[in-house]
C-alpha positions as CSV (number, residue, x, y, z in Angstrom):
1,X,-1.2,2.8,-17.2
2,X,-3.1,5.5,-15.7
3,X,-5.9,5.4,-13.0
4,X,-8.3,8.2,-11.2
5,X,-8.5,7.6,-7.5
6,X,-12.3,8.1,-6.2
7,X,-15.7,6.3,-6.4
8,X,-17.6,4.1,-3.8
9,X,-16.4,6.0,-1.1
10,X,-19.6,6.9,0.9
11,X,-21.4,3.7,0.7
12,X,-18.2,2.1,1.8
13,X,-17.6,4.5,4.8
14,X,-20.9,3.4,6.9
15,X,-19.5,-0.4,7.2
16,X,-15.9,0.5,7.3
17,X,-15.5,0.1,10.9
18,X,-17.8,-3.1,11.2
19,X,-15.9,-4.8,8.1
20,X,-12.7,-4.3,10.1
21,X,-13.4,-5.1,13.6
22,X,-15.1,-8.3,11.7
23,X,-11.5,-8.9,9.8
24,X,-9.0,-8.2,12.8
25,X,-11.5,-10.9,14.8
26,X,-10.9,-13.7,12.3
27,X,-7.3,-12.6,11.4
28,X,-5.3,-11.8,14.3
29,X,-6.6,-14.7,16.6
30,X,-3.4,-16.4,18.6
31,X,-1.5,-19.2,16.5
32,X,-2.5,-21.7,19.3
33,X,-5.7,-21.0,17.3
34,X,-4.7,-23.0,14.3
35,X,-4.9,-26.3,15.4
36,X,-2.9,-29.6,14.6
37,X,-4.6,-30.0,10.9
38,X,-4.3,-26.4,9.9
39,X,-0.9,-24.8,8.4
40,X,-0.2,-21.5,9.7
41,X,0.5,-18.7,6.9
42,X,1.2,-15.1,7.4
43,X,0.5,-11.9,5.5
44,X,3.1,-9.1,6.8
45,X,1.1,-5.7,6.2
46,X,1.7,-2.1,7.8
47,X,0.1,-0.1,10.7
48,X,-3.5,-1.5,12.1
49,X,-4.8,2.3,10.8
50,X,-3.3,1.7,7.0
51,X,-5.1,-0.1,4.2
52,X,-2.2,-2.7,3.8
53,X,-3.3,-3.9,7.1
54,X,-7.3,-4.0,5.9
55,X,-6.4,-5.7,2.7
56,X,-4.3,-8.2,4.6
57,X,-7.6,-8.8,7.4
58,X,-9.7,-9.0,4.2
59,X,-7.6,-12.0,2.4
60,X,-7.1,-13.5,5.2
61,X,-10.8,-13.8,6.4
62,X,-11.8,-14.9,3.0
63,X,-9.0,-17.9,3.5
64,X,-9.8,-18.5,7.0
65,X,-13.6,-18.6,6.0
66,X,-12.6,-22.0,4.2
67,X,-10.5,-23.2,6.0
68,X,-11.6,-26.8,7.2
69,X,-11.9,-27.5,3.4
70,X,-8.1,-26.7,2.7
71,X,-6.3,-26.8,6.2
72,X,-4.8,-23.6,5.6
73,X,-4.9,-21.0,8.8
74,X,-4.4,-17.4,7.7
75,X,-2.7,-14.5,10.3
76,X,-2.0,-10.2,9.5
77,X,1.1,-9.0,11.2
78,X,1.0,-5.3,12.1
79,X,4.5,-4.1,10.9
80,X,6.2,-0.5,9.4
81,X,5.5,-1.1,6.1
82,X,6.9,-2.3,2.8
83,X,10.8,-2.2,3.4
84,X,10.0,-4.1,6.6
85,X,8.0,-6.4,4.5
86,X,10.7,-7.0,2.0
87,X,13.2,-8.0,5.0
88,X,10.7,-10.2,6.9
89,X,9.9,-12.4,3.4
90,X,14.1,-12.7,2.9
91,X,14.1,-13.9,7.0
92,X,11.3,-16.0,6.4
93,X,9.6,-14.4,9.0
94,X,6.7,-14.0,7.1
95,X,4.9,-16.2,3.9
96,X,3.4,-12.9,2.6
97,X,3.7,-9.4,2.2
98,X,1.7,-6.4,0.8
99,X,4.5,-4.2,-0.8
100,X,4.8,-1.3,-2.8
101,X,5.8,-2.0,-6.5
102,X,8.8,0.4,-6.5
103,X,10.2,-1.5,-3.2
104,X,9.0,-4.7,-4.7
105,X,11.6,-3.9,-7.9
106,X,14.3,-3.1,-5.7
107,X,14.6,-5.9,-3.3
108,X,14.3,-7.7,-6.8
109,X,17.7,-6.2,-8.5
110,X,19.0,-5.3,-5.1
111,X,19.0,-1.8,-6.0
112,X,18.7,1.4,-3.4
113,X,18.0,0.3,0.2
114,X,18.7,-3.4,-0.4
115,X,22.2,-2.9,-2.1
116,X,24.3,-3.8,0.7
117,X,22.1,-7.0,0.8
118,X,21.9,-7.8,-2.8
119,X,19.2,-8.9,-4.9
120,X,16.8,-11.5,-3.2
121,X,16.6,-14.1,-6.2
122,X,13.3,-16.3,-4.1
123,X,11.2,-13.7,-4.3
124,X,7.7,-13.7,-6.2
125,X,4.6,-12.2,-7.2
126,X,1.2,-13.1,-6.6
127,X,-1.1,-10.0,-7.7
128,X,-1.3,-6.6,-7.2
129,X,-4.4,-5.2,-5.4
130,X,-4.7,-1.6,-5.7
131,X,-3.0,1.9,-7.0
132,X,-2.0,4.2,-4.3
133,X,-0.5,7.6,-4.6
134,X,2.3,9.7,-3.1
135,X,-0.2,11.9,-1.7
136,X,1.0,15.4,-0.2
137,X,-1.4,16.8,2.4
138,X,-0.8,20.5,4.0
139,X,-1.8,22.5,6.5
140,X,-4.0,25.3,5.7
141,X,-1.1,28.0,7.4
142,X,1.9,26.3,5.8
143,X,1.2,28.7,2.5
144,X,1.9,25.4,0.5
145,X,-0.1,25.3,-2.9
146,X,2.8,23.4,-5.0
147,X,5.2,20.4,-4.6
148,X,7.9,22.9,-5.2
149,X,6.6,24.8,-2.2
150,X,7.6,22.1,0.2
151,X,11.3,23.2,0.3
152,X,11.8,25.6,3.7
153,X,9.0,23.9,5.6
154,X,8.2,21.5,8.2
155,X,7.6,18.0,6.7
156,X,6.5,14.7,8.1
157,X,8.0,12.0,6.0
158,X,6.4,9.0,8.3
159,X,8.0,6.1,10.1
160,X,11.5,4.7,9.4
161,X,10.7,1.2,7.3
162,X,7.9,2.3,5.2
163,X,7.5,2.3,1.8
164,X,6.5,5.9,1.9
165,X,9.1,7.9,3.5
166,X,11.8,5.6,1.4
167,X,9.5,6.5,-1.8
168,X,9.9,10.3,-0.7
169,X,13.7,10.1,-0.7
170,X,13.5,8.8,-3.9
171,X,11.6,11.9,-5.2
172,X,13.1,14.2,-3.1
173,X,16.3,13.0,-5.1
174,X,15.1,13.3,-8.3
175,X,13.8,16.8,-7.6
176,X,17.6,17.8,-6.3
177,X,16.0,18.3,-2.9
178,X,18.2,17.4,0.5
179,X,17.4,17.1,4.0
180,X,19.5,20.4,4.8
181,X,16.5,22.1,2.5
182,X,14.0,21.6,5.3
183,X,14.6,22.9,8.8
184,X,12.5,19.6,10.1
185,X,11.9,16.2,8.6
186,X,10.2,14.1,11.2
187,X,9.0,10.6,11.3
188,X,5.5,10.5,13.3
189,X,3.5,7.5,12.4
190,X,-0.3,7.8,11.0
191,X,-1.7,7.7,14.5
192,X,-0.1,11.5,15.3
193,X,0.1,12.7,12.2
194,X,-3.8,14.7,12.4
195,X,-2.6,16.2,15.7
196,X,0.4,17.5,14.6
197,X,-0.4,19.2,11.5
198,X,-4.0,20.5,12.4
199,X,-2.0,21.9,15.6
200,X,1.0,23.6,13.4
201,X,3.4,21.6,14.7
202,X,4.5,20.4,11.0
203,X,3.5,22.2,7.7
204,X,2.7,19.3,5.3
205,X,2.8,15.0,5.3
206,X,3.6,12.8,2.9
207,X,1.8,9.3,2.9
208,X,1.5,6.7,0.3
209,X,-1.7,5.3,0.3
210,X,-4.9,4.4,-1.5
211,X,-7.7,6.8,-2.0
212,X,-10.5,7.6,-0.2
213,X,-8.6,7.5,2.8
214,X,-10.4,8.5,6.1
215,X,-7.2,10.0,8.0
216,X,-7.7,12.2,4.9
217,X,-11.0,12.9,5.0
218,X,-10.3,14.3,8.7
219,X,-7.5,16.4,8.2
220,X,-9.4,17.8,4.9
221,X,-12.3,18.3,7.0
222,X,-11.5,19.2,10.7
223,X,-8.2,21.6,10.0
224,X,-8.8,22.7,6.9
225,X,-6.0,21.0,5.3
226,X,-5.4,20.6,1.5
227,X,-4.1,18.2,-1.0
228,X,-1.0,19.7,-3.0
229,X,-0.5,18.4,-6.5
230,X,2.3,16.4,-6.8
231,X,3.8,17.5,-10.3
232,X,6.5,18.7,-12.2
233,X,9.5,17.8,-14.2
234,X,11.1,15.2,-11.6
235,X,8.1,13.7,-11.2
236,X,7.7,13.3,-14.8
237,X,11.2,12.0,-15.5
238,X,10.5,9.3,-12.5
239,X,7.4,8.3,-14.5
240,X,9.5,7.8,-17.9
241,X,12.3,6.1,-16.2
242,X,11.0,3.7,-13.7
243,X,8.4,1.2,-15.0
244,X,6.5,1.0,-11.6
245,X,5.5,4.2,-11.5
246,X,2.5,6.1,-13.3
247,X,0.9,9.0,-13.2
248,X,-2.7,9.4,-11.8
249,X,-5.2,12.2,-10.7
250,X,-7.4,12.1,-7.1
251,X,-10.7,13.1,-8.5
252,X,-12.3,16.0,-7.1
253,X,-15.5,14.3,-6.2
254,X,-13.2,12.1,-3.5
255,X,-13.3,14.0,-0.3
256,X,-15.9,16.3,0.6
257,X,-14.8,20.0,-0.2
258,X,-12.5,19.3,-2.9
259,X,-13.3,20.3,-6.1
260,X,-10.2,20.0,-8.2
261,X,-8.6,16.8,-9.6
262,X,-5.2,16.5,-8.0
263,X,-2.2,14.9,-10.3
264,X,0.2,12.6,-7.6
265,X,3.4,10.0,-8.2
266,X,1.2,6.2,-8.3
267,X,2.3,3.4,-7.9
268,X,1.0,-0.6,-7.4
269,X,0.4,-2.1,-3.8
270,X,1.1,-5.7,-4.6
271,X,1.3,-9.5,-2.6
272,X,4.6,-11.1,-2.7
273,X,6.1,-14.1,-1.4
274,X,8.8,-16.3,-1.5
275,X,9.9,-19.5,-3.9
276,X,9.9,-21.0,-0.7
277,X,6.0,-21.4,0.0
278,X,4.2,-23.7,-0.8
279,X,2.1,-24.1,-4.3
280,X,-0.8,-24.8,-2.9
281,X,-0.7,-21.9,0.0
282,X,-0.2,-19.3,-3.1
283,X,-3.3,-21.4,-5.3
284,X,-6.2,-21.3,-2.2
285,X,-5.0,-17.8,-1.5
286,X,-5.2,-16.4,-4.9
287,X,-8.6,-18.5,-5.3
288,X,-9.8,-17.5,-1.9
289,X,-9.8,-13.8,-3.8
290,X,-10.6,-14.3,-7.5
291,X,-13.0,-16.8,-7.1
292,X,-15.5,-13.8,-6.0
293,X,-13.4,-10.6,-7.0
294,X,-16.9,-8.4,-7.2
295,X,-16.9,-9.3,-3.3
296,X,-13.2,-8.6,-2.2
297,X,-13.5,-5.5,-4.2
298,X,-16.3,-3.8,-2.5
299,X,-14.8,-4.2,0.5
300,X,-12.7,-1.3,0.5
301,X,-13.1,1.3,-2.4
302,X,-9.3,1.1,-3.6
303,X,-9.6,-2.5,-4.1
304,X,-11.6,-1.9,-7.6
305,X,-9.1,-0.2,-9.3
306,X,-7.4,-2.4,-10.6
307,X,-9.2,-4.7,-13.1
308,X,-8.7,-8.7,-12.8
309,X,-6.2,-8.4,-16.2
310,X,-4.5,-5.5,-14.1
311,X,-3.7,-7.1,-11.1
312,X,-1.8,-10.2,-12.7
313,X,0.6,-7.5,-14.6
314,X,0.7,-4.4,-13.1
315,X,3.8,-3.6,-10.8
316,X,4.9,-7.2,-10.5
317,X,8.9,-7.5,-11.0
318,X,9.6,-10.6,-9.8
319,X,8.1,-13.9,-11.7
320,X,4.8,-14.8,-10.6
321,X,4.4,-18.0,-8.0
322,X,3.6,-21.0,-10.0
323,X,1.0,-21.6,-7.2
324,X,-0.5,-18.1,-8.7
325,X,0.3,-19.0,-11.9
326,X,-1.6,-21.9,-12.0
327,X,-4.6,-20.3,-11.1
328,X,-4.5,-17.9,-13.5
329,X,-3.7,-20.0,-16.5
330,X,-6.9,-22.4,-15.6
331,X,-8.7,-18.6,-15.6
332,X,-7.5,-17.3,-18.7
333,X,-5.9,-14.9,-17.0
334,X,-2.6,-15.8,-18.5
């Protein structure tokens, strides 16, 4: 599967920061807050400046919107990302995560950075929400114009615990790259990253994220920064070996003074759970979203993607919840 990242990007910008100071309100409101009649669920998500984090505040609110009608009480937690995720579900620390696909697979077969764990057998899928890239951004001195290009300089690979930077190891391996090939590889979070590279103090950053992206935009925009196509023949030996990824294109009508369609790594950010929760937690979640999907998918231009048939399928390697699944089959969605 294939998809071109772009689209509703303007119209969406001008409410962006309403929409989000309207989700944080209704989902990060103390757990006191729940009440004696309401269950308390959680939705483990990234950094408050990610779109895991948005997409979490956007579920959430829809569920909270309701919930008088189906005593369920819906909370984000801020967190580093999807390996974090994948740990917090196996503690039980948390009743849902957002997750990248090719972490998803892992903590499923307890491959790669869940090995020494082994494979976490009560894990399971709700729906995937979105495509997001592995999405190379340089600085406009660095004299990077290919992926290849990268070796020698100074890259941020982003914070210990996320999805991204353990995603970059993984190419970075398949490529034959090592960490002695770069004289820095440092692990700023999202907040620092624009400073650092429109200051020179790193050459390039790699994020995993959906498109548009406003941190993006900015570094595009202020610095002069440019996207770097993410190509070659490791990349396309990841995409014929590993089911969860694909390959996709950033349209050049996406940011403002790009003009060329960029090729990146893709892959699926998806909901997850445990065995553990409850049936009907999973069912008024997934309704609280597919009941209006038109709605929860202008809320953030990433979020249409995927198409309703899409987000039951794509990237999901564990079996779906039967709370999910029982949605779904009275849908026609499965």
């Amino acid at each position: 599967m294939g998809t071109t990242f772009g689209g509703r990007f303007r119209r969406w910008r001008t409410t962006a920061l309403c929409s989000f100071a309207l989700i944080v309100s209704f989902a990060s409101l103390p757990v006191r807050a729940a009440g004696p009649d309401l269950s308390l669920i959680s939705i483990a998500t990234g950094n408050r400046s990610g779109v895991y984090y948005f997409a979490g505040g956007t579920i959430c609110a829809r569920i909270n919107a309701h919930r008088w009608q189906h005593g369920i009480r819906c909370l984000t937690q801020e967190t580093g990302g999807s390996i974090d995720n994948l740990r917090a579900l196996r503690t039980g620390s948390a009743t849902f995560a957002i997750v990248q696909s090719d972490w998803h697979h892992n903590a499923v077969l307890g491959d790669e950075r869940f090995e020494p764990v082994g494979p976490d057998r009560s894990l399971r899928s709700v729906f995937a929400i979105y495509a997001e890239a592995l999405t190379v951004v340089a600085g406009r001195e660095s004299g990077i114009v290919r992926f290849a290009d990268l070796v020698g300089k100074r890259v941020n690979m982003g914070p210990p615990g996320s999805g991204g930077r353990a995603t970059m190891e993984v190419v970075m391996d398949a490529v034959g790259w090592e960490a002695g090939d770069f004289p820095a590889l440092s692990s700023l979070d999202a907040s620092d990253v624009s400073d650092a590279l429109c200051e020179g103090e790193i050459d390039a950053a790699i994020f995993t994220i959906a498109h548009p992206n406003l941190a993006v935009e900015d570094l595009l925009t202020s610095c002069g920064a440019q996207l770097i196509p993410v190509e070659g023949p490791g990349i396309t030996g990841l995409v014929a070996e590993r089911p969860y990824y694909f390959a996709s294109t950033i349209s050049g009508s996406t940011y403002p003074n790009q003009r060329d369609s960029v090729p990146v790594l893709a892959l699926a950010a998806s909901l997850v759970t445990t065995a553990r929760t409850s049936p009907t937690e999973v069912y008024e979640l997934v309704k609280a979203v597919f009941d209006d999907l038109p709605g929860f998918q202008d809320a953030h231009p990433a979020f249409g993607e995927f198409t309703a048939a899409q987000m039951v399928t794509q990237g999901l390697s564990a079996p779906l919840h039967s709370g999910a699944l029982r949605y779904f089959k009275e849908k026609g969605l499965q």
